[in-house]
C-alpha positions in Angstrom: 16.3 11.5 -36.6 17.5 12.5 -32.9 13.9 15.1 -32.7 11.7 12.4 -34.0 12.7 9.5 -31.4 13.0 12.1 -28.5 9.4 13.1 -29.9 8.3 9.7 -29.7 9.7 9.0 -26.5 7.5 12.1 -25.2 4.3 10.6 -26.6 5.1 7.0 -25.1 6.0 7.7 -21.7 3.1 10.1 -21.2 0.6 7.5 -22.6 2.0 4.8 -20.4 2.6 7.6 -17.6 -1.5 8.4 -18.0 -2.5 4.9 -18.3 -0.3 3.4 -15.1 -2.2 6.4 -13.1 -5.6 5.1 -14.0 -4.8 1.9 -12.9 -4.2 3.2 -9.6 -6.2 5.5 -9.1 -8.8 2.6 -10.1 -6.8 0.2 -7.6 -7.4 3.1 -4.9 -6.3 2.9 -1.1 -3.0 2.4 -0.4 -1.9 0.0 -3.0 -2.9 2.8 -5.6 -0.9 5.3 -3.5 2.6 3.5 -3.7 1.9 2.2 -7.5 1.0 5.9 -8.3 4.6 6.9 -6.8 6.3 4.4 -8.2 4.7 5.5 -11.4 5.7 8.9 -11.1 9.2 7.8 -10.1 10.0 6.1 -13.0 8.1 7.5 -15.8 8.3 11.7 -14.6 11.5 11.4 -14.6 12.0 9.5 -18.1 9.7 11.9 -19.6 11.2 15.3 -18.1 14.9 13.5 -19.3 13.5 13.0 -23.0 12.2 16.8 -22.9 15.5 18.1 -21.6 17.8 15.7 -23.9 15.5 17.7 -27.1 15.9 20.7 -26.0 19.9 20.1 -25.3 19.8 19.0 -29.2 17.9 21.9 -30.4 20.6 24.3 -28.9 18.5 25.6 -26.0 20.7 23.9 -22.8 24.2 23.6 -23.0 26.0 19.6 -22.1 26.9 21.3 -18.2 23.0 22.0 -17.8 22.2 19.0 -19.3 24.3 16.6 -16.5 23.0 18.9 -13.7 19.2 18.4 -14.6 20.1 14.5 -15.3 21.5 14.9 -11.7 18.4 16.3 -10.3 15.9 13.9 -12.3 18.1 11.0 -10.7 17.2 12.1 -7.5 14.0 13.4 -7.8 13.1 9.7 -8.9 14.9 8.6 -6.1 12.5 10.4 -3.9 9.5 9.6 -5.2 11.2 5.5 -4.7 11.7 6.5 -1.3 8.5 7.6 -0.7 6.6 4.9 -1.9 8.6 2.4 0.3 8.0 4.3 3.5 4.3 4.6 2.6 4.5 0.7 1.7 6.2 0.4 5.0 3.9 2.1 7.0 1.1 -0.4 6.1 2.6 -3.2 6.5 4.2 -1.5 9.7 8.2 -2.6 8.7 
């Protein structure tokens, strides 16, 4: 049961992770720039996380990989949060 809702995890946050990137790529400039990182910030990293958590299950990453990459994915979101407030920031000239 643990395969199929990682599996359906995968095919929800891509959708949503494809959709969100249309709508700002279609809200363009700026505004589309942040949204797009914030996008990637949250929804990457969820993604990557389900991949890594079915792959831990199938045997393929042992639990002391698995908190390292969780680790990694927690700041690599972090970044990508970051990022999009100094671009934000730059605009509005904070």
């Amino acid at each position: 049961m643990l395969i199929l809702s990682n599996i359906i995890a995968l095919v929800l946050v891509l959708w949503a992770m494809i959709l969100l990137v249309i709508v700002a790529k279609k809200i363009g400039g700026h505004v589309g720039k942040v949204f797009k990182l914030l996008v990637l910030g949250i929804f990457f990293s969820i993604f990557i996380h389900a991949i890594i958590e079915l792959l831990g299950y199938l045997g393929f990453i042992d639990e002391k990989q698995l908190l390292f990459i969780m680790g990694v994915l927690l700041s690599l979101g972090g970044i990508f949060f970051i990022s999009a407030g100094i671009f934000a920031g730059k605009k509005l000239k904070i």
